[in-house]
C-alpha angles and dihedrals in degrees: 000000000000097000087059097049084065104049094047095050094061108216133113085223097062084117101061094037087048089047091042094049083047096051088042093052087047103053093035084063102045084057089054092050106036098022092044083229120150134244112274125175091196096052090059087038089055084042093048096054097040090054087046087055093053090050088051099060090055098036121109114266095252090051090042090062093042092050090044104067100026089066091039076057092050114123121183 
């Protein structure tokens, strides 16, 4: 299942986007049960593309591109 989610999105960084929405989800949940925070949808959407943008000041020039506008693409 995994395998062909790589292969349908298309880019070589499936991997980093996959692990960052993970994290994002993690730490998104931890504020809702040990911070009493709500779901928001909004709140993991600003942290996931804040945590895209860290990965792309220290990403190869080639994935940098790729992430880049792959994110500028992003709709919610």
């Amino acid at each position: 299942m995994v395998l062909q989610a790589r292969q349908l999105f298309g880019f070589q960084s499936f991997g980093e986007i996959a692990l960052i929405a993970s994290w994002c989800i993690w730490t998104h949940r931890n504020f809702i049960i040990f911070d009493g925070a709500s779901i928001s949808l909004d709140r993991w959407k600003c942290s996931f593309t804040g945590m895209i943008g860290l990965v792309l000041l220290r990403a190869k020039p080639s994935l940098k591109y790729e992430l880049d506008s792959w994110i500028c693409n992003l709709t919610f």
